[in-house]
N, CA, C and O atoms as a Maestro MAE file, in Angstrom:
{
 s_m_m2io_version
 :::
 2.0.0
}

f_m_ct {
 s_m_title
 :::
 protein
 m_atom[224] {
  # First column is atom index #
  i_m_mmod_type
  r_m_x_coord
  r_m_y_coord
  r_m_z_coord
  i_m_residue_number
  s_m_chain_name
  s_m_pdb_residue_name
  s_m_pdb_atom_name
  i_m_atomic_number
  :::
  1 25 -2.741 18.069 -13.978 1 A "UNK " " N  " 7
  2 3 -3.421 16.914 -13.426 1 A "UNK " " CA " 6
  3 2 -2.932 16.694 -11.995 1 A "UNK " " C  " 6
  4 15 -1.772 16.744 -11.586 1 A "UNK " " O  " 8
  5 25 -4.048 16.441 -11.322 2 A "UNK " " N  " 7
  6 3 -3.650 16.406 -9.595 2 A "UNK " " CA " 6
  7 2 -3.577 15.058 -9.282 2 A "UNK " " C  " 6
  8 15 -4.510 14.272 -9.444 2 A "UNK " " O  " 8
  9 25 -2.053 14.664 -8.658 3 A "UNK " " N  " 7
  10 3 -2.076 13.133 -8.382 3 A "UNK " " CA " 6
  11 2 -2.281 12.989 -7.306 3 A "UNK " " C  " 6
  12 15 -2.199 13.999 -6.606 3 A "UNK " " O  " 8
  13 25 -2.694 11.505 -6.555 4 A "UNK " " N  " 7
  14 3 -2.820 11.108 -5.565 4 A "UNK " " CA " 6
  15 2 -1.690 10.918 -4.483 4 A "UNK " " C  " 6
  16 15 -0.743 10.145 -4.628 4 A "UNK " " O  " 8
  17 25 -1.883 11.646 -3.480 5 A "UNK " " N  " 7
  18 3 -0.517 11.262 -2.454 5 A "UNK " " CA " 6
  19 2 -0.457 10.505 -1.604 5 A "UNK " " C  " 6
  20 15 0.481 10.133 -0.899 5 A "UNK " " O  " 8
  21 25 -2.099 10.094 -1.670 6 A "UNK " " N  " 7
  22 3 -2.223 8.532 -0.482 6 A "UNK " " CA " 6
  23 2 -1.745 7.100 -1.251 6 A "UNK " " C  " 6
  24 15 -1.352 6.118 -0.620 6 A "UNK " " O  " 8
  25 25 -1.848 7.157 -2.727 7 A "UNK " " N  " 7
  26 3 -1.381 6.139 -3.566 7 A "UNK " " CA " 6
  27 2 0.181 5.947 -3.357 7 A "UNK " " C  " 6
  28 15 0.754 4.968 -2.881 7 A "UNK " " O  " 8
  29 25 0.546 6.746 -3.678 8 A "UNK " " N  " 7
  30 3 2.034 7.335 -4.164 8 A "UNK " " CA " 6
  31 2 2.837 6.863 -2.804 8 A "UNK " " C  " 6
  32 15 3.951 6.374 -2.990 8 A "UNK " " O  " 8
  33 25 2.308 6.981 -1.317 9 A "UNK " " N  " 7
  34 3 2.604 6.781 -0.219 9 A "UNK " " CA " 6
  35 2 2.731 5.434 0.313 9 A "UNK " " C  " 6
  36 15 3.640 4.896 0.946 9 A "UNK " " O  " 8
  37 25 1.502 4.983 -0.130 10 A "UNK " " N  " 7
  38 3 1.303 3.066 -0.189 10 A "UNK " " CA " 6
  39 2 2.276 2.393 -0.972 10 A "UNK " " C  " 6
  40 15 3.002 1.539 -0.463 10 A "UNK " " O  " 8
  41 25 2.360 2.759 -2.366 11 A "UNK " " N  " 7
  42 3 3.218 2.529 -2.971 11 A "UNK " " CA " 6
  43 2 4.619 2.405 -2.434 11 A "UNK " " C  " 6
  44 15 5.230 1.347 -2.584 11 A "UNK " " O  " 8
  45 25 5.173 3.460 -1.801 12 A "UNK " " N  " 7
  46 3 6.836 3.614 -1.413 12 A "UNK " " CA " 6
  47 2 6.655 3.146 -0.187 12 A "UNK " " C  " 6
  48 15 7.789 2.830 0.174 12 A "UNK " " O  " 8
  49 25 5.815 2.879 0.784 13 A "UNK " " N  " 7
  50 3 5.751 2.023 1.765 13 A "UNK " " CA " 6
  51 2 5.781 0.327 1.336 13 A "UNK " " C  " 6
  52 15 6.676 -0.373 1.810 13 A "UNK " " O  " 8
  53 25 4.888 -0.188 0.541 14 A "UNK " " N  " 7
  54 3 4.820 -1.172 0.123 14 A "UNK " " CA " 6
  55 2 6.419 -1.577 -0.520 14 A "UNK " " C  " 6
  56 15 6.990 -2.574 -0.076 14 A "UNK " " O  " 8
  57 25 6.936 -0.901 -1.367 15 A "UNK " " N  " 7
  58 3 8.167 -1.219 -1.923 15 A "UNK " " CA " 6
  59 2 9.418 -0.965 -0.233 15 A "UNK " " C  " 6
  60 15 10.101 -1.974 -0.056 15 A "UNK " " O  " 8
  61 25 9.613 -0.125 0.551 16 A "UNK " " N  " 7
  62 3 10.464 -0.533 1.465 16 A "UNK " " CA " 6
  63 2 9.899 -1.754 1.806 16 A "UNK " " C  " 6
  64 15 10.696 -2.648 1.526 16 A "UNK " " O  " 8
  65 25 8.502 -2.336 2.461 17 A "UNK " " N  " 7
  66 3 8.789 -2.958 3.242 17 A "UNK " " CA " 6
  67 2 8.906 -4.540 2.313 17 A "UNK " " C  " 6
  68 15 8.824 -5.613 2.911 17 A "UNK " " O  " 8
  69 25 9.087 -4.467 0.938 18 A "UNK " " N  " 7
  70 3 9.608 -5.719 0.015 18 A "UNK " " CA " 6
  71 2 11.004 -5.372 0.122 18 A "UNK " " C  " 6
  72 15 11.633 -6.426 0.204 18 A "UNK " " O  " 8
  73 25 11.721 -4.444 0.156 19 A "UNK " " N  " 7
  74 3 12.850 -4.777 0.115 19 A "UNK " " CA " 6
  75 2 13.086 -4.790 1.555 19 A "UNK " " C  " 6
  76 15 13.529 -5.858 1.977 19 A "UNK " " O  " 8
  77 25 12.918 -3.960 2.325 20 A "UNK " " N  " 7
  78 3 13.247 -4.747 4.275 20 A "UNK " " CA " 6
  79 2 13.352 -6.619 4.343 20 A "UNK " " C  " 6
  80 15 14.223 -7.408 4.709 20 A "UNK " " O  " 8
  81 25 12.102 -6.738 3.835 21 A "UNK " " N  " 7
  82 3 11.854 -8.213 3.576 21 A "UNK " " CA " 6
  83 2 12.905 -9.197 2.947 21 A "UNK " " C  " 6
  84 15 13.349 -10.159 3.573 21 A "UNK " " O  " 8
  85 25 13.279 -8.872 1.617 22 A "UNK " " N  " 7
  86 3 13.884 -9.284 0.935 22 A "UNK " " CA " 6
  87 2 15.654 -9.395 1.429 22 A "UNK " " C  " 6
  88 15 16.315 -10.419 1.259 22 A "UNK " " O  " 8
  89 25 16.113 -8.323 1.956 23 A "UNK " " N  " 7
  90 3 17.235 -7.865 2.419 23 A "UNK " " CA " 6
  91 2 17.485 -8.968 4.114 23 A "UNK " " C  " 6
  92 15 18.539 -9.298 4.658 23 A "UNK " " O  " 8
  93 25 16.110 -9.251 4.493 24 A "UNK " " N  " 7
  94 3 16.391 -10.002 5.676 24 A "UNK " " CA " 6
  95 2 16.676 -9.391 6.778 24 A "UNK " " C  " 6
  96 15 17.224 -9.843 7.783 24 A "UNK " " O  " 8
  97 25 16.100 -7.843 6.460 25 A "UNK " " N  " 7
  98 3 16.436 -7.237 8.045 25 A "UNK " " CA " 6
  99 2 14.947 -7.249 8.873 25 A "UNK " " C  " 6
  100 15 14.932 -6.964 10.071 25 A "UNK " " O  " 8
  101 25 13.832 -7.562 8.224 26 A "UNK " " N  " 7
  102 3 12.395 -8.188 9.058 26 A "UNK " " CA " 6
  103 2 12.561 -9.564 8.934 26 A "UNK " " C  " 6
  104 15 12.624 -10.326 7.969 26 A "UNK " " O  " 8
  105 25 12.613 -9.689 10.036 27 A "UNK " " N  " 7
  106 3 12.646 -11.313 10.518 27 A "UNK " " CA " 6
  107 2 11.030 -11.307 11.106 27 A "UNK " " C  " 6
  108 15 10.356 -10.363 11.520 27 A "UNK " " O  " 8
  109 25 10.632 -13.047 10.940 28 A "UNK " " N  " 7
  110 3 9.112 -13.134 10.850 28 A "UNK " " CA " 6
  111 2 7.922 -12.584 10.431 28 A "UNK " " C  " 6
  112 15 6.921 -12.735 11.131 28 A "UNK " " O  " 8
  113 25 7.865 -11.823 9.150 29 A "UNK " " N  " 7
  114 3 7.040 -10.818 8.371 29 A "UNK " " CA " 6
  115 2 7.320 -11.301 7.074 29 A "UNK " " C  " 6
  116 15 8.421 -11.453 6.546 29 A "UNK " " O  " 8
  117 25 5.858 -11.589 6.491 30 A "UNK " " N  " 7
  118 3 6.018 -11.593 5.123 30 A "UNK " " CA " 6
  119 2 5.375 -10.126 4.250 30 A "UNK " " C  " 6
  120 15 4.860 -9.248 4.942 30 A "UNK " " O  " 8
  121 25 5.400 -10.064 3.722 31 A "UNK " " N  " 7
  122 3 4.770 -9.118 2.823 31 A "UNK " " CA " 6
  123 2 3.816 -9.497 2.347 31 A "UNK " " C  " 6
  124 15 2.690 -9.009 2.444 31 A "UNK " " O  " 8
  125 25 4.307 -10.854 1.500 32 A "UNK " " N  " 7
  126 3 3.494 -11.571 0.901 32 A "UNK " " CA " 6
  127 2 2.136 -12.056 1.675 32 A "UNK " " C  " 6
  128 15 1.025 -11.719 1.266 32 A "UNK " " O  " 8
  129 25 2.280 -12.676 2.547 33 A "UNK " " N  " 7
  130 3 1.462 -12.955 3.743 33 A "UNK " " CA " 6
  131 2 0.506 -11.193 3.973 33 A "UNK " " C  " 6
  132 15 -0.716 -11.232 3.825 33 A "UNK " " O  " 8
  133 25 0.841 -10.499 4.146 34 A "UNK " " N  " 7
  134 3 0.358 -9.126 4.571 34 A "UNK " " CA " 6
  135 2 -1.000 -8.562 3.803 34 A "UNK " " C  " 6
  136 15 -2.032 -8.068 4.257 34 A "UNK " " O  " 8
  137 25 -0.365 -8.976 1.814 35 A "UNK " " N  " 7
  138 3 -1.346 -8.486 1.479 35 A "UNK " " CA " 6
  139 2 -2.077 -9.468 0.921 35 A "UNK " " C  " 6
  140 15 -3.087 -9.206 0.268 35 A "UNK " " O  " 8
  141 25 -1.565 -10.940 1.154 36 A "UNK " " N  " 7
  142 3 -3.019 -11.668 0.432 36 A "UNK " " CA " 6
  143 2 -3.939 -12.041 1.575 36 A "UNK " " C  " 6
  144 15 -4.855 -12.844 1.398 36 A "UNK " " O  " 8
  145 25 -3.680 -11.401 2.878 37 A "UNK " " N  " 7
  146 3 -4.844 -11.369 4.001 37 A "UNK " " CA " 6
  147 2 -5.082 -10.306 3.636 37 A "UNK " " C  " 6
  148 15 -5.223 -10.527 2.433 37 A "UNK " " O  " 8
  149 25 -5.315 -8.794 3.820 38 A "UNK " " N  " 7
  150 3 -5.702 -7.232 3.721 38 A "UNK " " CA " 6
  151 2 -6.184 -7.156 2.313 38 A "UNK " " C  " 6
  152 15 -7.139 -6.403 2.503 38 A "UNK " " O  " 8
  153 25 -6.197 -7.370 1.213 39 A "UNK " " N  " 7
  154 3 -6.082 -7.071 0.118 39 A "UNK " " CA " 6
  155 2 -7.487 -6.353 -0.345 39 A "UNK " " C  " 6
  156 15 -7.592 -5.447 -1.172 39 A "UNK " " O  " 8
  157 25 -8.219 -6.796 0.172 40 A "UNK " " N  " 7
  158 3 -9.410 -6.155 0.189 40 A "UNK " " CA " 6
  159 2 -9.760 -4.653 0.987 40 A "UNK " " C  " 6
  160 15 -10.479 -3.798 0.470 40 A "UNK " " O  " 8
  161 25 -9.166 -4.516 2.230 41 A "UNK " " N  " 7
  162 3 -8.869 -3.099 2.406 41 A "UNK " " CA " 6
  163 2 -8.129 -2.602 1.702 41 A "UNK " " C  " 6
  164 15 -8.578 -1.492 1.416 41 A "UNK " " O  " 8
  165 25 -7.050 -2.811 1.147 42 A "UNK " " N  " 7
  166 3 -6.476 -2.183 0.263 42 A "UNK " " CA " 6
  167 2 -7.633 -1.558 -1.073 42 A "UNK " " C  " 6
  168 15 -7.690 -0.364 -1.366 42 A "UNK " " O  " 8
  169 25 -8.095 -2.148 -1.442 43 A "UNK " " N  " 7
  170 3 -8.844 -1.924 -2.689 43 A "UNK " " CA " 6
  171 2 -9.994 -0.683 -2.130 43 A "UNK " " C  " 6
  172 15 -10.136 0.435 -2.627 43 A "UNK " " O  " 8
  173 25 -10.841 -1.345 -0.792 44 A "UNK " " N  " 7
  174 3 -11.738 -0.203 -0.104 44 A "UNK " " CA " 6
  175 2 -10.796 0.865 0.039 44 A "UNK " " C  " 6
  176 15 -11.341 1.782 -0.575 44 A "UNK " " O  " 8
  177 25 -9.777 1.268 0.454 45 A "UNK " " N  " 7
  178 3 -8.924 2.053 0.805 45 A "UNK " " CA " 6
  179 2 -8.753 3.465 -0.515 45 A "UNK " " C  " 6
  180 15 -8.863 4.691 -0.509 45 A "UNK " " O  " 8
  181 25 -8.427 2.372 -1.544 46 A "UNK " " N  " 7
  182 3 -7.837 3.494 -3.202 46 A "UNK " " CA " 6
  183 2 -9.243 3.952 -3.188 46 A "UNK " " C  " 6
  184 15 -9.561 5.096 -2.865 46 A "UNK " " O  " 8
  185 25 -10.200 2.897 -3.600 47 A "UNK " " N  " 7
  186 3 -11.444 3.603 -3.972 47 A "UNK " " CA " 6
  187 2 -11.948 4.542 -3.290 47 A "UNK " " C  " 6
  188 15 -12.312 5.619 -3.762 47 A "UNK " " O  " 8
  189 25 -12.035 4.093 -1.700 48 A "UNK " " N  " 7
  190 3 -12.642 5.665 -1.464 48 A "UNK " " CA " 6
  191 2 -11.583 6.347 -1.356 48 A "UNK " " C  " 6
  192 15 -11.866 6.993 -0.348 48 A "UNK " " O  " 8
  193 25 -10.366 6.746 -1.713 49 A "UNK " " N  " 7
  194 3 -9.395 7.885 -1.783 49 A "UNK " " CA " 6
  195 2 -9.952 8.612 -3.381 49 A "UNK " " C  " 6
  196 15 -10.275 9.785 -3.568 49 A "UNK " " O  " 8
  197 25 -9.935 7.834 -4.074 50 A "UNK " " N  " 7
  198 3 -10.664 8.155 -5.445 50 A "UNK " " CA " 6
  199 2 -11.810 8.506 -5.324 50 A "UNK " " C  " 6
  200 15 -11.481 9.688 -5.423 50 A "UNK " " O  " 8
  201 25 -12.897 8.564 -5.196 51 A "UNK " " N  " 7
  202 3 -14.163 8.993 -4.815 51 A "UNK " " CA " 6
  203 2 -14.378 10.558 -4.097 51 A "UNK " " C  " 6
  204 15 -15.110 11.493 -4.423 51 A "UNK " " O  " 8
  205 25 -13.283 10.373 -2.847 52 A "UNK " " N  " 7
  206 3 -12.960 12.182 -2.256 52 A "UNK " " CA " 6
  207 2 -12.268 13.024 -2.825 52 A "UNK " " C  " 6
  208 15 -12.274 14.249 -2.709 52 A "UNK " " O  " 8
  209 25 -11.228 11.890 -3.897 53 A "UNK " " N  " 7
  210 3 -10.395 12.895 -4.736 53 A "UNK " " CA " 6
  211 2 -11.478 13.790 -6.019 53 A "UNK " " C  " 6
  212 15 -11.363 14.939 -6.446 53 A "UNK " " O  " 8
  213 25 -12.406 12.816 -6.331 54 A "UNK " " N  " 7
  214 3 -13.410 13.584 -7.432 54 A "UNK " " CA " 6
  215 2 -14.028 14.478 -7.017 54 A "UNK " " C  " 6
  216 15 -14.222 15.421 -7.784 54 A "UNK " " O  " 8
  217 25 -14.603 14.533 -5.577 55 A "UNK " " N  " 7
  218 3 -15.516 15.730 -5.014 55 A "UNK " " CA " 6
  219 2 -15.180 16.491 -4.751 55 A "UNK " " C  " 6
  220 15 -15.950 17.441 -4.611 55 A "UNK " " O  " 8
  221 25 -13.538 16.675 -4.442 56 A "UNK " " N  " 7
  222 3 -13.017 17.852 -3.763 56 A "UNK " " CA " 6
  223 2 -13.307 19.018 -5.249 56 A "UNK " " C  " 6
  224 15 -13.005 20.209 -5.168 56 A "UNK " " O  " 8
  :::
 }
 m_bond[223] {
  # First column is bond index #
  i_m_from
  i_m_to
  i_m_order
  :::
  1 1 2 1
  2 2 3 1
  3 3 4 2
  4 3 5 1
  5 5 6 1
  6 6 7 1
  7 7 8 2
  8 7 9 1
  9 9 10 1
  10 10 11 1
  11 11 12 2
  12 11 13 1
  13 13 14 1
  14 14 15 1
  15 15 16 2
  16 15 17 1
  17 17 18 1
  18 18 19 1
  19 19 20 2
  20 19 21 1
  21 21 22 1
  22 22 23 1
  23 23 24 2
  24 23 25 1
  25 25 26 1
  26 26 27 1
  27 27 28 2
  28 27 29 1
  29 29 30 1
  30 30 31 1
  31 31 32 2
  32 31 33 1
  33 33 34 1
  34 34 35 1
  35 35 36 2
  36 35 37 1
  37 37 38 1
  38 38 39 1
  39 39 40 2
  40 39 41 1
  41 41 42 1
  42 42 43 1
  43 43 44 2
  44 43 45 1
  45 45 46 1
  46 46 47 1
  47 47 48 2
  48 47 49 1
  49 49 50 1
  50 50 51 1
  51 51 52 2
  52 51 53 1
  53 53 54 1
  54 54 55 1
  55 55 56 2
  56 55 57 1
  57 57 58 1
  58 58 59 1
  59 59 60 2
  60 59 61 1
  61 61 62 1
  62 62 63 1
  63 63 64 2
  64 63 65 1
  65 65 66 1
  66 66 67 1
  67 67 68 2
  68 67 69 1
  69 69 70 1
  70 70 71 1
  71 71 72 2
  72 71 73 1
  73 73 74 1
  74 74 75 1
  75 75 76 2
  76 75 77 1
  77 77 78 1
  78 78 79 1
  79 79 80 2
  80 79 81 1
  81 81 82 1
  82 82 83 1
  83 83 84 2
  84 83 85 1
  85 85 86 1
  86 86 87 1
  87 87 88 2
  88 87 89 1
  89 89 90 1
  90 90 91 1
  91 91 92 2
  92 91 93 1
  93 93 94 1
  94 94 95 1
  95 95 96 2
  96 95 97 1
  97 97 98 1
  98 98 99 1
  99 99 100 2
  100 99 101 1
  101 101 102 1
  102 102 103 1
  103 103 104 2
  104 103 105 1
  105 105 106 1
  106 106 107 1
  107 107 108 2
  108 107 109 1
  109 109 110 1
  110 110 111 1
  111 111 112 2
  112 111 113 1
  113 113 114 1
  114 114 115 1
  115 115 116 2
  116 115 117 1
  117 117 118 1
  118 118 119 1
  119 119 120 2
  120 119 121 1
  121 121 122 1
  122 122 123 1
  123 123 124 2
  124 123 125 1
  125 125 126 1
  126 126 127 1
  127 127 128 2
  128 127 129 1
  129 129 130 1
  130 130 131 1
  131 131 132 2
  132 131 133 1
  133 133 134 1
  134 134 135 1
  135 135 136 2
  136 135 137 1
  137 137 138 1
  138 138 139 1
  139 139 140 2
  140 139 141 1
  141 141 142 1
  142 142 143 1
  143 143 144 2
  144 143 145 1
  145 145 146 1
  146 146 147 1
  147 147 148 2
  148 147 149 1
  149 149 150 1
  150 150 151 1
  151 151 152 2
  152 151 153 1
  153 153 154 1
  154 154 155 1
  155 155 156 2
  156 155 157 1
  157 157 158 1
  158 158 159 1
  159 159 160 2
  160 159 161 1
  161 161 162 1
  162 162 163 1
  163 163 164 2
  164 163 165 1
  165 165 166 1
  166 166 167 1
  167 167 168 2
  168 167 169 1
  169 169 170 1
  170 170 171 1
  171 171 172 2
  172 171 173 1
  173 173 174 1
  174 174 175 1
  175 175 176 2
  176 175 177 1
  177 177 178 1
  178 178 179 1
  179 179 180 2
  180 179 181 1
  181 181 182 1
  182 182 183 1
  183 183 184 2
  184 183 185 1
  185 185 186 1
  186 186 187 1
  187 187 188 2
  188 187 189 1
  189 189 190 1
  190 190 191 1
  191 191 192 2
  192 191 193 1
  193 193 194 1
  194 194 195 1
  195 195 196 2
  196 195 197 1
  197 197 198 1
  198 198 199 1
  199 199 200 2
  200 199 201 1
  201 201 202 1
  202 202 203 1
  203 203 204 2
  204 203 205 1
  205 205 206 1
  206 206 207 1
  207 207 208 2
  208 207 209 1
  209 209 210 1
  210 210 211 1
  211 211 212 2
  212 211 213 1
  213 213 214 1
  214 214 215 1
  215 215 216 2
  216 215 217 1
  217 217 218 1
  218 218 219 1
  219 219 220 2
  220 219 221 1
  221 221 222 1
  222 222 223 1
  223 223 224 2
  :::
 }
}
């Protein structure tokens, strides 16, 4: 089974930049803030990664 490496990438990006956050070494950045504005590209984003992943 062939996994996704644009997921997998978001993912370990998303988790540093909660713990950057959390740890207090980004000053003025939320995360939180980040993705309940974007959240919707996010979603356009997987899907069409999923969609090119089926055609290939």
């Amino acid at each position: 089974m062939k996994k996704s490496i644009g997921i997998s990438l978001f993912l370990i990006v998303l988790g540093v930049l909660f713990l950057l956050d959390n740890l207090g070494i980004i000053k003025d950045f939320s995360v939180g803030h980040l993705i309940k504005t974007y959240w919707p590209i996010i979603l356009i984003w997987m899907g069409a990664e999923k969609l090119f992943r089926d055609f290939k």
